[in-house]
N, C-alpha and C positions, 0 to 999 in steps of 0.2 A: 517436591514436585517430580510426577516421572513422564517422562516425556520417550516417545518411539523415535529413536536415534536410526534413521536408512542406514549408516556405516554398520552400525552389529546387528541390524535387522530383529529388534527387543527393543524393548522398554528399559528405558534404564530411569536411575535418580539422576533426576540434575542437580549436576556438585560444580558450581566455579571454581575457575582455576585460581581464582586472586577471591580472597572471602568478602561476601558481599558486594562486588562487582560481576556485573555479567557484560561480556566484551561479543557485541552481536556484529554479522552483517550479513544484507540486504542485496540481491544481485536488483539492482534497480533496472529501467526500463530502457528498451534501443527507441530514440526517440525519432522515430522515423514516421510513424502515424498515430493516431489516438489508440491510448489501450482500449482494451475490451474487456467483459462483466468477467471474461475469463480469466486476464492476467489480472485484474483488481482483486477476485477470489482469495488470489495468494496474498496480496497485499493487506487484506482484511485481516485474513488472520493470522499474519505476521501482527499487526496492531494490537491485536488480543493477547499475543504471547507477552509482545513487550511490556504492555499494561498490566498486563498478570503479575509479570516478574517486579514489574517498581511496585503493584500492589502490597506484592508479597514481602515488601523491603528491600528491595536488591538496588543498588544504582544500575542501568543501564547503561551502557556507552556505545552505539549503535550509529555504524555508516553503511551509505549507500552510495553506488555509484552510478553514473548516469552514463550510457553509451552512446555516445556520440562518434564514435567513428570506431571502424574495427569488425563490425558483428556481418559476416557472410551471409547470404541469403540458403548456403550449406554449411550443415557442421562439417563436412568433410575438408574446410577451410576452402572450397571454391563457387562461383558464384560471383555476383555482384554483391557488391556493398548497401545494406540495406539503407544505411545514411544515404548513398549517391541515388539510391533506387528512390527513393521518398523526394530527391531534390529533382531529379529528374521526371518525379510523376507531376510535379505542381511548378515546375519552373521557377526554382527558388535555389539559391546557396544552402548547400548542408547545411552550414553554422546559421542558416532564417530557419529552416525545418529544423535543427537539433532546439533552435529559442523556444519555437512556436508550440512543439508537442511537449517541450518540457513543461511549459506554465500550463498547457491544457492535462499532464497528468498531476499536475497540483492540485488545480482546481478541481479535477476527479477525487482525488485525496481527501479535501476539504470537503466536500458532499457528502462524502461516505466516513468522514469523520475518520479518519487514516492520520496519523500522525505521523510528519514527515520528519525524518531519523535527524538528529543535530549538526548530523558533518553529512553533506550529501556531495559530491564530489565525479564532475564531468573528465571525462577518459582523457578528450582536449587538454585538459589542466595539467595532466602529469606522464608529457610524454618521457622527458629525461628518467622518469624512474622503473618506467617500461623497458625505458634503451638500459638502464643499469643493471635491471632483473636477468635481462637476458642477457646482457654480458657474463655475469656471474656465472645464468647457467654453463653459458661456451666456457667458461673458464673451469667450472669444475667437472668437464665432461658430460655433461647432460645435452648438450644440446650443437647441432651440426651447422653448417652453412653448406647450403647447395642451392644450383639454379637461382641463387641471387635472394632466395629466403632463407628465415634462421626457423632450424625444427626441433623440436624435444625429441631426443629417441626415448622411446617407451623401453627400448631394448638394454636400459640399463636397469629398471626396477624390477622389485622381487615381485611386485605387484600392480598391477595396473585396472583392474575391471575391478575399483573395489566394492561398489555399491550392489552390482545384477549380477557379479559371478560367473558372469559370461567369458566362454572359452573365445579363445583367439579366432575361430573358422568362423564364432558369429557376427563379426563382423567385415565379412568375406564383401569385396568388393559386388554394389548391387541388391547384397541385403535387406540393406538399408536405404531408403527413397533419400536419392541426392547423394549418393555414395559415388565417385567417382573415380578413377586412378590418379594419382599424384605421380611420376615418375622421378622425384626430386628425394620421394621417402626412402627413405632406408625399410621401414617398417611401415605395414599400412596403418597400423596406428597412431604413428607419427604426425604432432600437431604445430601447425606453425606459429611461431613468438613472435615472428618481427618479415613482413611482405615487404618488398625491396620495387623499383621501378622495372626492374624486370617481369612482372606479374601485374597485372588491372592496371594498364598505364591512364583508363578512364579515371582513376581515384584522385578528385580534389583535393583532400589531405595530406598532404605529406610535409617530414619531416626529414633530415639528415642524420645519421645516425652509422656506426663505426663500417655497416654493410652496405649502405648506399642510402639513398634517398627514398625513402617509404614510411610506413605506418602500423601500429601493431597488431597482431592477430586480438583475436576480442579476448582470451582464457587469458591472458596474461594479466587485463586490465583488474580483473576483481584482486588477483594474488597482490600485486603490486599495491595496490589501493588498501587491503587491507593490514598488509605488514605494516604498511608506512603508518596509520591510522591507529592501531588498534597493537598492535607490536606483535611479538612472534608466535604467542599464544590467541588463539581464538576462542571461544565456548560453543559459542550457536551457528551457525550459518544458515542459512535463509532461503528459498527459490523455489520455485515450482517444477514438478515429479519431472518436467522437461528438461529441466535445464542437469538433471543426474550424471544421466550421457550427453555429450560426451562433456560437456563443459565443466560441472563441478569434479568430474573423474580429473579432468587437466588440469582444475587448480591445485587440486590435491599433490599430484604428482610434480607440478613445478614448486608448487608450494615448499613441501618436504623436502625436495632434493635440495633446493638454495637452502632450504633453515638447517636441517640434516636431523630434522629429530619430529616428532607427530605434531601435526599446525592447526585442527578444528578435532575439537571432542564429539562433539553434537552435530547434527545433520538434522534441520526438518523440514520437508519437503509436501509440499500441497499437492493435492490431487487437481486434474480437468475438470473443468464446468466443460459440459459437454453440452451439444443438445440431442435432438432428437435422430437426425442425420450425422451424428458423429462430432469428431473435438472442434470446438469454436477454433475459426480461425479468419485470419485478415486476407487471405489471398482468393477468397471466396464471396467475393463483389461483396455485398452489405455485412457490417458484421453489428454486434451489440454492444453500444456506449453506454456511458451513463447519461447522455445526452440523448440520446434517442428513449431511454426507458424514460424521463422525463416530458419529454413531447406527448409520448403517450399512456401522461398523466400520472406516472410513479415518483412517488419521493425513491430518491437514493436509498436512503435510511430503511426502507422497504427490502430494501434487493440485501442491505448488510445484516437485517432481519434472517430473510432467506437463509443467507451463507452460513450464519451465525447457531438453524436449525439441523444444521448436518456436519456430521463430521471431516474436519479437513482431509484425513488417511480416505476418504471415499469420494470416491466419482461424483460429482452430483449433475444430475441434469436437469437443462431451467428450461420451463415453458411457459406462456405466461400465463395457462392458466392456474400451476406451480406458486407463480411470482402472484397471483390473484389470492390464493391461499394465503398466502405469507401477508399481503396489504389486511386482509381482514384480519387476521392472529392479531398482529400490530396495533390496527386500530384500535380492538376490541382489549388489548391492554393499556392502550395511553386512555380508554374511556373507563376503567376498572380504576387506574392510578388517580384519573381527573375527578374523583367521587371522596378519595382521601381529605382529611383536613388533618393541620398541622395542632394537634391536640392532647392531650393527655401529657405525661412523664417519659421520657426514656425509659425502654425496657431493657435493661444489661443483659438480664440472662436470655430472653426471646431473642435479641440480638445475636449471641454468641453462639448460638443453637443454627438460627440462619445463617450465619457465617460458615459455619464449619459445614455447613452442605456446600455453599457455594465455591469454597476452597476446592471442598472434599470433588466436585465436578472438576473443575480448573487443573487440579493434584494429578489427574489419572489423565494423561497426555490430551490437555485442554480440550476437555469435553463441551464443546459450546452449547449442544444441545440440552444436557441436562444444568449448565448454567445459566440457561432462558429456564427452563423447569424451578431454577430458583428462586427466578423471580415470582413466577404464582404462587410458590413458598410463603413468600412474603405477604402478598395478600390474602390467605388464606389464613395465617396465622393469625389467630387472638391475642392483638397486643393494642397499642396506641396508634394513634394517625403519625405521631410522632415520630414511632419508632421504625414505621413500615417507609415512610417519606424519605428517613435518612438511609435505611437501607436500601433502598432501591436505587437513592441519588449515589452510594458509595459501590453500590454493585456496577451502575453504568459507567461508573469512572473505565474500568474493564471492558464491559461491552458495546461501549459508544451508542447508543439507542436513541437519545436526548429525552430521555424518558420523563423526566423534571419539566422543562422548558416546551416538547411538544402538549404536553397534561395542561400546564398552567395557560400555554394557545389558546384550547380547546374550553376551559373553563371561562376563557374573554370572550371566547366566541359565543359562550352559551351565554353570559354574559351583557348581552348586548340588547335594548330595549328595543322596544316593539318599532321603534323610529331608526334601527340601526345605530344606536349610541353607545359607543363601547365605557366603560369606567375610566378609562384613562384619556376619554374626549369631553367626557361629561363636564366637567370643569371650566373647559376652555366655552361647548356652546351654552353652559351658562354666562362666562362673563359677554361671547355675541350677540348673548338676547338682550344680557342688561344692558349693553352699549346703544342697539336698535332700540331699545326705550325710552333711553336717554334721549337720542337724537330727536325722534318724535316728542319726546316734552320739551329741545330745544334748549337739552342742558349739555353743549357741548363740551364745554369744560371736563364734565365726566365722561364723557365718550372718548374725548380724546387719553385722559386717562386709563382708560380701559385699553386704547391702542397701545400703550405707552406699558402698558403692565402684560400684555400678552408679547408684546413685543421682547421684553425681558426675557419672558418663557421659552424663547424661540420661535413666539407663531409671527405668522405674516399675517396681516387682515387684507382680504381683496372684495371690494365692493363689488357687486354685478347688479343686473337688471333684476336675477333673480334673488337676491338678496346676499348677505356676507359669506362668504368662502373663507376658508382659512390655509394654510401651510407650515408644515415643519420645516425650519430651517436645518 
């Protein structure tokens, strides 16, 4: 597989560090309001990568963190706390908003068929090893104490802007929207590891620790989480084209300096879902859930469609009539698949032939778009119902689409007799007709029977005026 590594700016092969393990992570979500169709973007096709890779044979071992405290409403480390900011909008404890937005970005997850990483791990959970990271860095010179904060000098590495290249002057106090002066820096690049009560004495969270009483800057949380997690060696790392500057630059650099030798090979980074007015964002009154594209009437599965037709390295921007495009593509292949039947032989070689396109997409830094192209592959080819039903079911293992399971929906639906009786009710308002027969000929005995035998199946019988009802238990 070659994947576009942001660190050497190319395409390289992706080669694990440990053979047959791929050691991922995931910069997870600040849980301070509902994501948005933007930050999910990245999340989707992180999903695809992983699926790929176990596809492909690889184990996986994949964490993610969950920020709950730490993460500035600026990267320039100042600002309110977007946790305190979130508990202060809805009058609620951080740790109810860090619960609350956590399970609503699950169940975002779960919609969009997002598989969520095996070890997922809240910033709360491990503050001792934030305080030990930083210690280490103080101790091996990396990193100052001033104004009652602890900071990384940048001013000790050969390298610091390793992803954009960018000269020092660019980012010149002001630059940058939310750039502010720190007067604690040694260096204006200089990022804070560990906030002390001397600074946001608003912040709910705090902990004790060898500088006073406070809480850790957010860049510190992924380093620490992922050493402890996944050990000194990384492969993948994970986040969106935002999180580059400054924050993946920071891990890198605390990263390295504590291990003292290269800590992530690979970098892949997702582009903006953007819209029309420019980058999706929360601070701009309504923003796009997947709860909102629901209300108005979209399956989730529709919008991972969407994402799934464009390239991650590319901008993409949603409108809905964009996303209107995408719902008919969609349908118009779960009713192309719902026409298959499970029939003929396996075909090995028609198989092997599909395959090797759909790799051959995946192989050339996860081309989602021309891995939906493979799926019409599949239908277009001359083989068995058989052979097209299993390839499509083992291509969605990958693309998460429910391509199986919405087809076989839609084939109940059409299914369903001129009285609305589906095949899998049909049974049951047989035995409620013979029971109403029964009774009328006054043969209770078998009617009660009949109660006694659905009752088994899980149904409930509910007599009405208008005649028997029924219920799944």
């Amino acid at each position: 597989m070659n994947l576009y590594n942001s660190l050497s700016h190319k395409k390289e092969e992706f080669i694990p560090y440990e053979k047959g393990v791929c050691r991922m992570y995931t910069c997870g979500p600040t849980v301070y309001h509902f994501a948005h169709i933007g930050n999910l973007r990245s999340y989707i096709m992180e999903d695809v990568l992983e699926k790929y890779l176990v596809y492909s044979g690889l184990r996986v071992d994949r964490v993610m963190n969950i920020t709950d405290v730490g993460h500035l409403s600026s990267d320039a480390d100042t600002g309110e706390d977007k946790m305190l900011k979130g508990a202060k909008r809805e009058h609620k404890t951080v740790m109810e908003i860090a619960k609350f937005y956590t399970d609503a970005f699950f169940a975002d997850c779960e919609k969009l068929n997002i598989k969520i990483p095996d070890t997922v791990v809240p910033a709360t959970s491990r503050i001792d090893d934030f305080i030990e990271l930083t210690q280490a860095l103080v101790d091996k010179g990396y990193a100052y104490v001033a104004g009652g904060n602890v900071y990384f000098d940048t001013s000790r590495l050969k390298e610091y802007y390793v992803f954009n290249k960018m000269e020092a002057e660019d980012l010149a106090v002001g630059v940058r929207e939310g750039v502010e002066e720190d007067e604690n820096k040694r260096n204006k690049t200089d990022f804070v590891l560990w906030f002390t009560k001397s600074k946001f004495d608003s912040q709910e969270l705090k902990w004790d620790s060898p500088w006073g009483v406070g809480y850790p800057g957010w860049h510190i949380e992924c380093s620490a989480i992922s050493i402890k997690e996944l050990g000194e060696h990384l492969d993948i790392h994970c986040g969106g084209i935002d999180n580059a500057f400054p924050h993946h630059t920071n891990e890198i650099a605390q990263s390295e300096a504590f291990l003292g030798h290269p800590w992530c090979n690979y970098w892949f980074h997702v582009l903006h879902l953007n819209t029309s007015s420019g980058k999706m964002s929360k601070s701009k009154g309504e923003f796009l859930t997947v709860s909102l594209l629901e209300e108005k009437g979209y399956n989730p599965i529709v919008y991972r469609f969407f994402c799934l037709q464009s390239h991650y390295r590319k901008s993409l921007v949603f409108s809905y009539e964009a996303l209107d495009n995408a719902k008919g593509a969609y349908n118009k292949l779960i009713a192309k698949i719902a026409t298959l039947s499970d029939e003929g032989e396996f075909d090995a070689a028609a198989a092997a032939k599909l395959r090797s396109s759909f790799a051959e997409a995946l192989d050339n830094d996860l081309n989602t778009s021309l891995a939906v192209t493979a799926l019409y592959d599949v239908l277009k080819e001359k083989t068995t119902g058989k052979t097209k039903l299993a390839l499509l079911a083992e291509f969605d293992s990958v693309l998460g689409l429910n391509l199986i399971s919405a087809s076989n929906a839609l084939n109940a639906e059409k299914e369903k007799d001129v009285n609305g009786i589906s095949p899998e009710d049909a049974p049951i308002i047989a035995l409620i007709n013979e029971r109403t027969e029964a009774k009328k000929a006054k043969n209770y005995a078998r009617a009660d029977e009949i109660r006694r035998e659905l009752s088994e199946m899980g149904i409930t019988l509910i007599d009405t005026a208008e005649g028997t009802k029924f219920e799944r238990a």
